[in-house]
C-alpha positions as CSV (number, residue, x, y, z in Angstrom):
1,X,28.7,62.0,85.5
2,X,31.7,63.4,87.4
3,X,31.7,67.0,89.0
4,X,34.8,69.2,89.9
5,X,35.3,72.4,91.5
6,X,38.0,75.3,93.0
7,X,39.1,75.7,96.3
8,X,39.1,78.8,95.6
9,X,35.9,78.9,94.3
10,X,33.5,76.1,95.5
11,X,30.3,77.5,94.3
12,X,31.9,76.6,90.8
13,X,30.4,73.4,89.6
14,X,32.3,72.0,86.4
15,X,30.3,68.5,85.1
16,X,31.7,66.3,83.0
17,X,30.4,62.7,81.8
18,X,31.7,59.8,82.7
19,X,33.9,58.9,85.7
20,X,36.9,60.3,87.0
21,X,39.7,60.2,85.2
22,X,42.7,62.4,83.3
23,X,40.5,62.8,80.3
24,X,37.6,63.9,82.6
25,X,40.0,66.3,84.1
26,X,41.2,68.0,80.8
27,X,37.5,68.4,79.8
28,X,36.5,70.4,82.7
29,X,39.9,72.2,82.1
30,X,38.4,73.6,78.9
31,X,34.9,74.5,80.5
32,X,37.1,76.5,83.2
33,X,39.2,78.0,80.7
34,X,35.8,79.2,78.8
35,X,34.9,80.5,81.6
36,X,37.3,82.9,82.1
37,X,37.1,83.8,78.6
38,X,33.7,84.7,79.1
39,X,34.3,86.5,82.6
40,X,32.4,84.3,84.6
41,X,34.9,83.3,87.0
42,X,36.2,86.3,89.6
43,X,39.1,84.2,90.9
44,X,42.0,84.6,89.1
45,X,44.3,80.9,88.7
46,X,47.9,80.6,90.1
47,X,50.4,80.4,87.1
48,X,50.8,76.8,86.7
49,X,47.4,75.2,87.8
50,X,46.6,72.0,86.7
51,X,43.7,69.6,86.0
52,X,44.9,67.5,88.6
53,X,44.7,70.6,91.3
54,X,40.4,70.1,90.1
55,X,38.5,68.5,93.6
56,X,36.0,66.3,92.5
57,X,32.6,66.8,94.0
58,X,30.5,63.4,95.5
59,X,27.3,63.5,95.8
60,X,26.0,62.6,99.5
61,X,25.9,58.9,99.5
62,X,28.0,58.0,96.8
63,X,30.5,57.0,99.5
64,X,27.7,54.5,100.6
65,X,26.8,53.0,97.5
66,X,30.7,52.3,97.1
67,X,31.0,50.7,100.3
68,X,27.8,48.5,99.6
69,X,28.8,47.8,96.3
70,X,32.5,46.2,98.0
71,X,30.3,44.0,100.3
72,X,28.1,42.9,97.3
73,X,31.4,41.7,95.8
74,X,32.7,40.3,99.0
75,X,30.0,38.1,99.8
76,X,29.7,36.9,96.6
77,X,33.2,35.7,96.5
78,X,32.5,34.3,100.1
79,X,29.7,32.4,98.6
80,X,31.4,31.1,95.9
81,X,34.2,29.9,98.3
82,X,31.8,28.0,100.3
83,X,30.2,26.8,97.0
84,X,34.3,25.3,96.0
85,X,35.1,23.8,99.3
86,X,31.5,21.9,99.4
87,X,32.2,20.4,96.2
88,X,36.3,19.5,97.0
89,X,34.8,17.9,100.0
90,X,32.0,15.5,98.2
91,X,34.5,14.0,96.0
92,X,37.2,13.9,97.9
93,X,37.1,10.7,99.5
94,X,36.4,9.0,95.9
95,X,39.7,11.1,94.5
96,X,42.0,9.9,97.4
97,X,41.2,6.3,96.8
98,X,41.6,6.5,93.4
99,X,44.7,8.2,94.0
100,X,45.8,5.1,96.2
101,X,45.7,2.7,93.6
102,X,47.9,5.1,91.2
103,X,50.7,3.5,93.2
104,X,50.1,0.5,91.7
105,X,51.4,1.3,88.3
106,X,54.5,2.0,89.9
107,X,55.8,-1.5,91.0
108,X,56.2,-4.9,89.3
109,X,52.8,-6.2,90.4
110,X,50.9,-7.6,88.1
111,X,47.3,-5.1,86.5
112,X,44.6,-6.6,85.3
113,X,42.6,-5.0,82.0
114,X,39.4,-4.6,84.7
115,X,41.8,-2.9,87.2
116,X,43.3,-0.8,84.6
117,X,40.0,0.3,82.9
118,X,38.4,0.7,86.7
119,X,42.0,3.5,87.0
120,X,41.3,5.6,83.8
121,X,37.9,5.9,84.8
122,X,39.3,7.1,88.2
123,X,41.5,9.5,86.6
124,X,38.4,11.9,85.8
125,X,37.6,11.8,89.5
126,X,41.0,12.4,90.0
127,X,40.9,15.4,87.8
128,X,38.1,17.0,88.6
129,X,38.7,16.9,92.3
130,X,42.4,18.6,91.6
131,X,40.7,21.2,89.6
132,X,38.4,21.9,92.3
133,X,40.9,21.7,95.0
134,X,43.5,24.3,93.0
135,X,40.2,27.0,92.6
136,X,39.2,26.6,96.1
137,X,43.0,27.6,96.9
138,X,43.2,30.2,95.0
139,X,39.7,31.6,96.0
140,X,40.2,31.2,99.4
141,X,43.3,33.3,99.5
142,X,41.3,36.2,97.6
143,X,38.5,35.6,100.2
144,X,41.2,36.8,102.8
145,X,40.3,40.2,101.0
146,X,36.6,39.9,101.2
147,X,36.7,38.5,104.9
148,X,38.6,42.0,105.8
149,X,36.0,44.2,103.8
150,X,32.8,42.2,105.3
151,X,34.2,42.4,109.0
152,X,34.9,46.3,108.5
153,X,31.1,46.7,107.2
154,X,29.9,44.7,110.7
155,X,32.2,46.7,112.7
156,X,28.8,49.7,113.3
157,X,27.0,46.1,114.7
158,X,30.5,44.9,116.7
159,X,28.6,45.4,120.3
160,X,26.2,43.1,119.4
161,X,28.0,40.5,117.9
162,X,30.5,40.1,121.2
163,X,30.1,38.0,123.8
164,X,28.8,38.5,126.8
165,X,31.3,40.0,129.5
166,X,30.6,39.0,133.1
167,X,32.1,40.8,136.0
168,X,35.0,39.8,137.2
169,X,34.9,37.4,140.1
170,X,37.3,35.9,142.7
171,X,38.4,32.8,141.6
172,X,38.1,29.5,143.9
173,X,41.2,28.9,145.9
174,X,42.3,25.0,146.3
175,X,42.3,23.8,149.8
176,X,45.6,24.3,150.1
177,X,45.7,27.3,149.2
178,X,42.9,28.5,151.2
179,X,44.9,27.3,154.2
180,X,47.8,29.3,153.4
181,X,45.9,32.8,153.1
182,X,43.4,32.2,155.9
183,X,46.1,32.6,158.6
184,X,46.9,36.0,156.9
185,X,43.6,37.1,157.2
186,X,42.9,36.0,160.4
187,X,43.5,38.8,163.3
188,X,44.7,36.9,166.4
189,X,42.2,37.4,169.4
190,X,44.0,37.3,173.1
191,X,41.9,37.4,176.1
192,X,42.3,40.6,177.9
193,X,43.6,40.4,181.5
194,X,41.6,39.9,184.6
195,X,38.5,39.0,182.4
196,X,37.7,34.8,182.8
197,X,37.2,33.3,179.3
C-alpha cells in the first residue's frame, strides 16, 4: 500500500495499492479528482497539477526497515564473498601446478599417455579454480558497494569501534639532541659580588 497527500492539504490521505510508481500516482489522481467532484476537498488545484506534484506519505519506520533491509543484502553478499575467496584459496595451489605443466605441451619434449591423462584430469581443477577465481572478482568488486552500506549502518557505534586515543606526550629526545636544547633552557647563574661562593 502506498499513501499520497497535498501540500496544501495534508490532512488528505489518498491510498493506493501497491508501491510507488506512475501508475500509483494516476490512481490517486482519480480518487482526488472524485473528490472534488463530490466537494470534499476545500482547496482548489493550481491549473496544471500533476500526479507527480502528489507527496507520498511513509509510515514511521519504513525508513528503518529500508535501511535494514540494505544491510541484510550487504552482508549477505559479504558472506558470499568470503564463501568465493575460501574456496579460490583451497584449490589454488593444485590449479597452479597443474597449470605449470600446461607448458609442457608447448615445446618439443617428449609426453607420455600417463602424463597426458594425469593433464586432462588437471584441466577440471584448472577449470573449476578459474571459475571460482572470475566470481570472486566480480563479487568482490560489488562487495565495494556493500562494504560502503555496512560501514554507514556502524557509523551510530563508530566511538566504540575506534581506538583508543592517549594524550599526547613529549616524545624522547636522543642524547644529542637533549644536549643541544639543555643549554637553551638552562638560565646562567653568576655569583653576586662581595658574597664568597
Amino acid at each position: 500500500m502506498v499513501q499520497y497527500t497535498l501540500a496544501q492539504s495534508p490532512e488528505v490521505v489518498l491510498t493506493v495499492a501497491g508501491k510507488d510508481s506512475s501508475k500509483a500516482r494516476d490512481k490517486a489522481m482519480a480518487q482526488l479528482v472524485e473528490l472534488m467532484d463530490a466537494g470534499k476537498l476545500d482547496t482548489d488545484l493550481a491549473e496544471g497539477f500533476s500526479p507527480q506534484q502528489l507527496i507520498e506519505v511513509k509510515e514511521p519506520g519504513s525508513a528503518d526497515s529500508d535501511q535494514e533491509d540494505s544491510v541484510t543484502q550487504a552482508v549477505q553478499i559479504l558472506n558470499n564473498l568470503a564463501t568465493l575467496k575460501l574456496k579460490a584459496q583451497e584449490i589454488r595451489t593444485e590449479a597452479m601446478k597443474v597449470r605449470a605443466q600446461v607448458d609442457i605441451l608447448f615445446t618439443d619434449e617428449l609426453v607420455t599417455e600417463e602424463q597426458v591423462n594425469s593433464l586432462k584430469e588437471g584441466f577440471k581443477i584448472l577449470k573449476t579454480f578459474a571459475q571460482v577465481n572470475l566470481r570472486y572478482r566480480d563479487s568482490r568488486s560489488q562487495a565495494e558497494q556493500a562494504r560502503i552500506t555496512l560501514d554507514q549502518a556502524l557509523q551510530s557505534t563508530g566511538s566504540d569501534l575506534k581506538p583508543e586515543i592517549k594524550p599526547d606526550t613529549q616524545p624522547e629526545l636522543a642524547p644529542e639532541a637533549q644536549s643541544e636544547v639543555e643549554p637553551e633552557i638552562k638560565s646562567e647563574v653568576k655569583p653576586e659580588k662581595g658574597k664568597k661562593s
